[in-house]
C-alpha positions in Angstrom: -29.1 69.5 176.6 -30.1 66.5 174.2 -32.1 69.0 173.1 -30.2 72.0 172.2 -27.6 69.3 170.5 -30.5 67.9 168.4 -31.1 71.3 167.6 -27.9 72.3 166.4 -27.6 69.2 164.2 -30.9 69.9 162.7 -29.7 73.8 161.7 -26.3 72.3 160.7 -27.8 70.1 158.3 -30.3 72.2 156.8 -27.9 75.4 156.2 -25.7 72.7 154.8 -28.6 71.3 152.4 -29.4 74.9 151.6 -26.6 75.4 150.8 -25.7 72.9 148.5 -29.6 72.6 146.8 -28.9 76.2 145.8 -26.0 75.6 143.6 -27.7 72.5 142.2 -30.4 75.0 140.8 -27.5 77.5 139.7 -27.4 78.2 136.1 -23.6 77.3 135.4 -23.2 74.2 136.2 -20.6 71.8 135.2 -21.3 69.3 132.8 -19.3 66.2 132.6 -16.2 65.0 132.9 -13.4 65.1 135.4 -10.4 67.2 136.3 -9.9 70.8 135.6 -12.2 71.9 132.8 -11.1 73.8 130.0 -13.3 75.9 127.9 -12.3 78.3 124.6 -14.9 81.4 123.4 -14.9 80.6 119.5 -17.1 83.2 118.2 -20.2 85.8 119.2 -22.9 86.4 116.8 -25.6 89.2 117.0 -29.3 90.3 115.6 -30.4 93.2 118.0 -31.1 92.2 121.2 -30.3 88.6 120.5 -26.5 87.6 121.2 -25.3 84.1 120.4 -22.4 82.6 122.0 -20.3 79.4 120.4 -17.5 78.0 122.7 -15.8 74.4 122.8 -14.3 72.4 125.8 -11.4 70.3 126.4 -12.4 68.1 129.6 -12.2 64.2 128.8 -14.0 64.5 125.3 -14.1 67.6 123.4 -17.8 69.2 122.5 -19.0 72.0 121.2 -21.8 74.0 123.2 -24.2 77.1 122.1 -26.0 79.7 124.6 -27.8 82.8 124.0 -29.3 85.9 125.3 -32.6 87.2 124.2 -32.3 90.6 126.5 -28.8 92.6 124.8 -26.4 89.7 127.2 -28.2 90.8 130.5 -28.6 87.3 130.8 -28.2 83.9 128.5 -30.6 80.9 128.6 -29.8 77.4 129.0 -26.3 76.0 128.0 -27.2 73.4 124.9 -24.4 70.9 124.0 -24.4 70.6 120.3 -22.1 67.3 119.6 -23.5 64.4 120.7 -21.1 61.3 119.4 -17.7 60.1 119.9 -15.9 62.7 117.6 -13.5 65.6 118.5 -14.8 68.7 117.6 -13.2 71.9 117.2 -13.4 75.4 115.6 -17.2 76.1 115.9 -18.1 79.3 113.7 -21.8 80.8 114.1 -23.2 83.2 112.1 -27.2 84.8 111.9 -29.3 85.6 109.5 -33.0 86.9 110.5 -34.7 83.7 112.7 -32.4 81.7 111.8 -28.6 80.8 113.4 -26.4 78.5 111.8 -23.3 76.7 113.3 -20.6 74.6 111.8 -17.7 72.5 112.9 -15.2 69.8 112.2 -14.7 66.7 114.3 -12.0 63.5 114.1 -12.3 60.6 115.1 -10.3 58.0 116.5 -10.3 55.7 113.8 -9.1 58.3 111.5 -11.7 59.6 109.9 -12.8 63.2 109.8 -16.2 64.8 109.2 -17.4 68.7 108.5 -20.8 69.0 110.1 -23.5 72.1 109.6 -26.4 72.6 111.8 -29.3 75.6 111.8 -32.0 76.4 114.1 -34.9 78.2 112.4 -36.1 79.4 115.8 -33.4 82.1 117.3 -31.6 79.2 118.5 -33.9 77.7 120.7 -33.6 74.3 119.0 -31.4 72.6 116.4 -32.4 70.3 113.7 -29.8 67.5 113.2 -26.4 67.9 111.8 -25.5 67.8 107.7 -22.1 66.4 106.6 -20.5 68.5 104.4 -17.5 66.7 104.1 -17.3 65.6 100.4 -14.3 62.9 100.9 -16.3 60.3 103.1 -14.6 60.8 106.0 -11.3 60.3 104.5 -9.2 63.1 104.8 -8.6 66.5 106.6 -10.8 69.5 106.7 -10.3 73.2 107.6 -13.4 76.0 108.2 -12.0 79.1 107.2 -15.3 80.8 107.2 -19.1 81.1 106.7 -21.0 83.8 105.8 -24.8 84.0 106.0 -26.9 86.6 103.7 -30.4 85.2 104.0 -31.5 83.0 102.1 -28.1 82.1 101.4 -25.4 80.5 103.4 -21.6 80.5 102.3 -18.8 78.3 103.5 -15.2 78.3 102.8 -13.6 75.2 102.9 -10.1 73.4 102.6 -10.9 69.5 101.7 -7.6 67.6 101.7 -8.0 63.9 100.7 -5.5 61.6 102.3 -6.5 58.9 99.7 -6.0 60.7 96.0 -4.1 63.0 98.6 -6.0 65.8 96.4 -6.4 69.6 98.2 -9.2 71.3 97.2 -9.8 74.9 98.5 -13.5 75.2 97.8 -16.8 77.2 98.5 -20.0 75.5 100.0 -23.4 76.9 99.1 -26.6 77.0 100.5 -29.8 78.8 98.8 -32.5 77.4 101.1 -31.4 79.1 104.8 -29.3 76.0 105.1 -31.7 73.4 104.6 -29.5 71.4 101.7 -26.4 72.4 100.1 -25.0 72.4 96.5 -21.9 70.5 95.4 -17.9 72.3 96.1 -17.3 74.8 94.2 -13.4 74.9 93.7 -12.0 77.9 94.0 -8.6 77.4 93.7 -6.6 73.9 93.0 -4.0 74.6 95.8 -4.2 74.7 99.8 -5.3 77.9 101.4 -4.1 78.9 104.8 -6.4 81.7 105.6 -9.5 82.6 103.8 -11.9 85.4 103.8 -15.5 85.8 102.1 -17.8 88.9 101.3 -20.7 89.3 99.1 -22.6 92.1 97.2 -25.4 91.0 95.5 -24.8 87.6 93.8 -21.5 89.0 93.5 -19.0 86.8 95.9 -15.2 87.8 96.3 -12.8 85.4 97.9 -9.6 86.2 99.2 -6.7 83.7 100.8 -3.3 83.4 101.3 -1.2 80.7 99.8 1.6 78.9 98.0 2.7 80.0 94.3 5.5 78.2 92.3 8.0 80.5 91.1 8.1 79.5 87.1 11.7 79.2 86.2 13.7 78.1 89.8 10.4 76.4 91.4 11.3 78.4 94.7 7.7 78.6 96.7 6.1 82.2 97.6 3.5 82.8 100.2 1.0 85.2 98.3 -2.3 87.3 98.9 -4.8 85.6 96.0 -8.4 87.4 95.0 -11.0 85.3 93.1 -14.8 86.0 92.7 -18.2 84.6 91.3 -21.0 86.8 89.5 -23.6 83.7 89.5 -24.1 83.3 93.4 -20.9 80.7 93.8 -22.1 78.1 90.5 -18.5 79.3 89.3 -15.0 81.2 90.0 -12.6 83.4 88.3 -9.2 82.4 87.6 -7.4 83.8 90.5 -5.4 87.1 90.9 -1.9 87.5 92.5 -2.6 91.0 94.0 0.6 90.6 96.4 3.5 89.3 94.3 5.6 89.3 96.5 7.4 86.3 98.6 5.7 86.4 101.9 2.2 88.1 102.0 0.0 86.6 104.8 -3.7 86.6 106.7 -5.8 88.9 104.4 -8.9 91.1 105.5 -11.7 91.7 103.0 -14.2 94.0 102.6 -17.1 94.5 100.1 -19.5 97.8 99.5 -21.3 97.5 95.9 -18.8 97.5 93.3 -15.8 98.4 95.6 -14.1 96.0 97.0 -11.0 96.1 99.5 -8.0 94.3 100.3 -5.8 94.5 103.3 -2.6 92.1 104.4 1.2 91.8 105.8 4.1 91.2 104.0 7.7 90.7 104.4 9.5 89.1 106.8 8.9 92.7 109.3 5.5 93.3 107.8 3.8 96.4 106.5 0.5 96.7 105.8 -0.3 96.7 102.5 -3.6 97.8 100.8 -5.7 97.7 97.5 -8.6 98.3 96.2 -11.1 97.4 93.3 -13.4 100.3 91.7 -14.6 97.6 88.9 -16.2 94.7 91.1 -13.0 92.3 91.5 -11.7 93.0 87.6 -8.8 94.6 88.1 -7.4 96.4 91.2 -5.4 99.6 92.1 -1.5 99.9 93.3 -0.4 98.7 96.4 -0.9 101.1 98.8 1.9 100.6 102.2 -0.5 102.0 105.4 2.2 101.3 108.0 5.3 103.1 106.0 5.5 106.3 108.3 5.4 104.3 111.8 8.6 101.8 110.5 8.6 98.6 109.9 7.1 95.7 111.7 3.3 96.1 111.6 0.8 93.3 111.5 -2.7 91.7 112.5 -4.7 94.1 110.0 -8.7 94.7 110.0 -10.9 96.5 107.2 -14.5 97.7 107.3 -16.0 99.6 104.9 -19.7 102.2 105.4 -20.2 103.8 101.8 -16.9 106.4 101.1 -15.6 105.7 104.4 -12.5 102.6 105.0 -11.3 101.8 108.4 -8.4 99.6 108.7 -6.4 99.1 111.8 -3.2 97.2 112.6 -0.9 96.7 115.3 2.7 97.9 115.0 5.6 96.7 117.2 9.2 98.6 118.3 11.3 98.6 115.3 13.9 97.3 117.8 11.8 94.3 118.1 8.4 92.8 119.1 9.9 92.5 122.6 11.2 95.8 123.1 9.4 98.7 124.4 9.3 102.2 122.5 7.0 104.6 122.2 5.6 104.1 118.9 4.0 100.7 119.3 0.7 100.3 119.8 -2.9 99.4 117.8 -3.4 102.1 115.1 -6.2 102.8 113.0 -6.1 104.8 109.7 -8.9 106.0 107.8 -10.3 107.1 104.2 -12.9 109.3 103.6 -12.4 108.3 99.4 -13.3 105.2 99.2 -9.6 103.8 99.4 -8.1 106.3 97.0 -6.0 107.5 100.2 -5.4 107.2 103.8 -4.9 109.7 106.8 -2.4 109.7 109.3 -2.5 106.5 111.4 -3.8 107.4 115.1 -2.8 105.0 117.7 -5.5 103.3 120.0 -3.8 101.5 122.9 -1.5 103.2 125.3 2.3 102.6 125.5 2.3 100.4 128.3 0.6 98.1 126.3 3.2 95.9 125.2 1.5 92.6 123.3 -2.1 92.3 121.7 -3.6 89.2 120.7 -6.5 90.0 118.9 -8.1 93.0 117.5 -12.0 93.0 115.7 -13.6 95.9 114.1 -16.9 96.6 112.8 -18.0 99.0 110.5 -21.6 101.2 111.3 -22.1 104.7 111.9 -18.9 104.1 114.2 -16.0 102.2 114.2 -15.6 99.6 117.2 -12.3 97.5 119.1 -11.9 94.7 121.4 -8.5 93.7 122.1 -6.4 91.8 124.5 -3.3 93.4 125.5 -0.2 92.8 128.3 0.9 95.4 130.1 5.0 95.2 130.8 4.3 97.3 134.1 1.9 95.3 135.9 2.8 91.7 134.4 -1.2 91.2 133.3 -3.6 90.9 130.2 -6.3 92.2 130.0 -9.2 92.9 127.5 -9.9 96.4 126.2 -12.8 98.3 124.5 -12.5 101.5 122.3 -14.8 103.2 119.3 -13.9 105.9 116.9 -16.8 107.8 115.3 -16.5 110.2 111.2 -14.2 112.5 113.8 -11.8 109.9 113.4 -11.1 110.2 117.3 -11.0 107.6 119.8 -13.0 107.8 122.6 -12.1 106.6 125.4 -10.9 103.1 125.8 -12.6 100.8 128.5 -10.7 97.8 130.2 -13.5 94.9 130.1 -11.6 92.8 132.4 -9.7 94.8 135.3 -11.8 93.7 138.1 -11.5 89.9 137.5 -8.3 88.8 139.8 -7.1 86.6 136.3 -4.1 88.1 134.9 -4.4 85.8 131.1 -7.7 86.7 129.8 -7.3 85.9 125.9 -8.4 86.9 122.6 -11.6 88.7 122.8 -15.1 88.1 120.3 -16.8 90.8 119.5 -20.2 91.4 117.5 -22.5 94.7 117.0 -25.4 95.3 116.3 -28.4 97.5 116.6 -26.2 99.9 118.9 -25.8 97.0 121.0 -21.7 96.1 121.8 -21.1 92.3 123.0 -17.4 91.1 123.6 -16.5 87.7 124.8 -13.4 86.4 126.1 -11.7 83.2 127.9 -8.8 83.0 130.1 -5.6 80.8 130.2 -4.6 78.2 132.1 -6.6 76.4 133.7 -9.0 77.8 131.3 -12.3 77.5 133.5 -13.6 81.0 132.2 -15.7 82.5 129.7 -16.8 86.2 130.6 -18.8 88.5 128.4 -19.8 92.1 128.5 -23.1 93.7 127.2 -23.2 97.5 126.2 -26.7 98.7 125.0 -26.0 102.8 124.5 -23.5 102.1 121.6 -20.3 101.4 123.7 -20.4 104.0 125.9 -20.7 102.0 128.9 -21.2 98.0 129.7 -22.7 95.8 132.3 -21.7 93.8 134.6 -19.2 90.7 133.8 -21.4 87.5 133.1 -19.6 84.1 133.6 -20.5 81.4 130.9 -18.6 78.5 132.1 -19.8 75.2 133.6 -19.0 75.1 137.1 -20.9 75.5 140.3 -20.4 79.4 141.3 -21.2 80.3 145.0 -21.9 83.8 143.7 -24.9 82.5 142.0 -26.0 82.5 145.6 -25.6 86.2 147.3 -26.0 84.6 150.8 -24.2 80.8 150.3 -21.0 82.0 152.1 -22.8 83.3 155.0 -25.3 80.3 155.1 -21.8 77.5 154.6 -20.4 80.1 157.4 -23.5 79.5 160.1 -23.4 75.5 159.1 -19.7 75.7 160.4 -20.3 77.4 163.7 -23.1 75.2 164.2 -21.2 72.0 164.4 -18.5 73.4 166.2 -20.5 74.5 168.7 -22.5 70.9 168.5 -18.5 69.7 168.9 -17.6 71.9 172.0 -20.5 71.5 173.9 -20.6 67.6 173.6 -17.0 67.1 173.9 -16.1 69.4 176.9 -15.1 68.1 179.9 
């Protein structure tokens, strides 16, 4: 009998040890720091096969952290942590240009000061050469990313400095010509603050658009506008800005770029429409206000532009005109296209179904097709979830794929999505408590997508097909060990 006991305990303890020195090998594994971790998808990048996913976390100390697939986001390599210091970073961008991938961020820190920070790795992301500060006021002030833009060798970042010394703003434009090796001095591009700000290049052509403040000249009254600047000598200098909204509440512009045509879309008003223009002339002047949302009613918003040769895509999202929480059946995502260059639009076609009450977020990129990811809340079924749809020179939709219907989380959040090379990678996160980060790979252009892939941290028992029936076996063994010794 001593026997058969020792023999139970020896099982016992190595199912158990199995058990647990399989999910110390598993791939997600959680880092540091205690209680509930929380981690947020920033942005997806993409060269091919190669996807490249930037995310932060808010556990005791906020970091930033990089990963990245080398087989089209069948699977993702080793999780690298990219802050390493006592700072607070938040809103990582990445971007990718041939070899190389280039990340940026901005970081506080408890004694006040705050810092930009830019980092590349020249091999596909396998390592990362130190960090460059970017931040021109020493630490002494606030700074906002709007955006970078990488057209090798050149690397382009838009930046809002504001100086709590001289308590100067300068909304300014960083350039690299050396693949991000050293940068040049900011370029102002405007004196005042910008709130949102987009960048596209041509050439050595760079156009700039961002929303901001205007003073009214006679009664001083403040406008929120849509402003357009560009540079001809690679970002050395800027053009005195253009109002192309004038109007007094014009917000979150889209730009696109195509040689010398280059496309504006926004919302204005207090119940938006969205409003579009268009330069023929390479920034120099631009064309009417064109209002894409008119026939739907008012209260449209969120708009995207992509541009491939004659052909404009724009999308937008348009709520009841009873309300953004009232459900009719005109609201929806839309999508409206030109086959002229921007001269005129068809009729918008809507994208999302009617149950679809709420969407968060909405990307579109411009190639042979058109493609969506969005995150939308059903009124029905009391759940988010994140969709998938394309539209090809038919102009039709084809048919739209929910990403995330077989997870059991009900607030998966704004999706990322990147294309490239006919392969379609979308990214999300979830809310509260936030543990999350799935991603999706499609390789046959969108038409259908593998399985979910979990990014986060944490130990997963499903990196282990068998660990529930081995923790299972471990169980019975000791409450057998338990009967047999304690019976009477």
């Amino acid at each position: 009998m001593k026997t058969l006991h020792l023999s139970i305990i020896v099982v016992g303890i190595m199912m158990i040890g199995i058990f647990y020195l399989t999910a110390a090998f598993a791939d997600n594994i959680y880092m540091e720091g205690s209680g509930p971790p929380r981690f947020q998808l920033s942005q997806i990048a993409a060269s091919g096969n190669n996807v490249y996913v930037v995310y932060d976390s808010n556990i005791d100390h906020q970091d930033i952290f990089f990963r990245k697939s080398t087989d089209g986001g069948a699977s993702f390599d080793k999780i690298i942590k990219i802050t390493n210091d006592n700072g607070y970073a938040s809103d990582p961008h990445v971007e990718v240009s041939e070899e190389s991938v280039y990340l940026t961020w901005f970081a506080s820190y408890p004694d006040g000061n705050t810092k930009v920070f830019f980092e590349k790795s020249t091999d596909n992301g396998n390592t990362f050469a130190n960090p460059i500060v970017l931040d021109p006021n020493g630490g002494r002030g606030h700074a906002v990313i709007h955006t970078m833009l990488a057209a090798d060798p050149n690397v382009y970042m838009a930046i809002n400095y504001n100086n709590l010394t001289s308590l100067k703003v300068n909304h300014d434009l960083r350039t690299s010509t050396d693949n991000g090796a050293t940068f040049g001095k900011p370029v102002s591009i405007d004196g005042s603050e910008s709130f949102y700000t987009k960048i596209a290049v041509s050439g050595h052509n760079i156009y700039v658009t961002w929303d901001g403040e205007s003073v009214c000249p006679h009664d001083k009254c403040q406008t929120d506008n849509i402003f357009f600047s560009k540079s001809v000598d690679n970002g050395a200098t800027f053009t005195k800005p253009i109002n192309l909204s004038n109007t007094t509440l014009a917000f979150v512009p889209q730009l696109a770029a195509s040689k010398n045509n280059v496309l504006v879309v926004w919302s204005e008003d207090q119940y938006p429409d969205v409003l579009f223009t268009k330069s023929s002339d390479g920034g120099s002047t631009f064309s009417n206000k064109i209002n894409l949302s008119k026939k739907l009613g008012y209260n449209s918003e969120a708009p995207q532009i992509a541009v491939n040769g004659n052909n404009v895509f724009v999308s937008f999202y348009h709520y009841s005109n009873s309300g953004a929480n009232v459900l009719n059946s005109s609201q929806g995502l839309y999508l409206t296209k030109s086959s002229d260059g921007g001269n005129t639009f068809g009729e918008p076609i809507k994208i999302s179904s009617e149950g679809n009450i709420w969407a968060s977020t909405l990307d579109i990129t411009s190639g042979k097709n058109v493609y969506f990811s969005w995150r939308a809340f059903n009124i029905t079924s009391h759940r988010g979830d994140v969709f998938f749809a394309k539209s090809g020179d038919n102009n039709a939709i084809d048919n739209v794929i929910n990403l995330s219907g077989s997870l059991e989380e009900n607030g998966n959040l704004e999706p990322k999505l990147a294309v490239d090379g006919g392969n379609v990678y979308v990214g999300w996160d979830v809310d509260t408590p936030g543990d999350n980060i799935y991603f999706r790979a499609s390789n046959d252009d969108g038409k259908t997508f593998g399985n979910i892939i979990n990014l986060n941290h944490e130990i997963k028992i499903p990196e282990f097909p068998f660990a529930s029936l081995v923790l299972l076996i471990s169980i019975t063994s000791l409450i057998m060990l338990y009967r047999m010794k304690f019976r009477k």
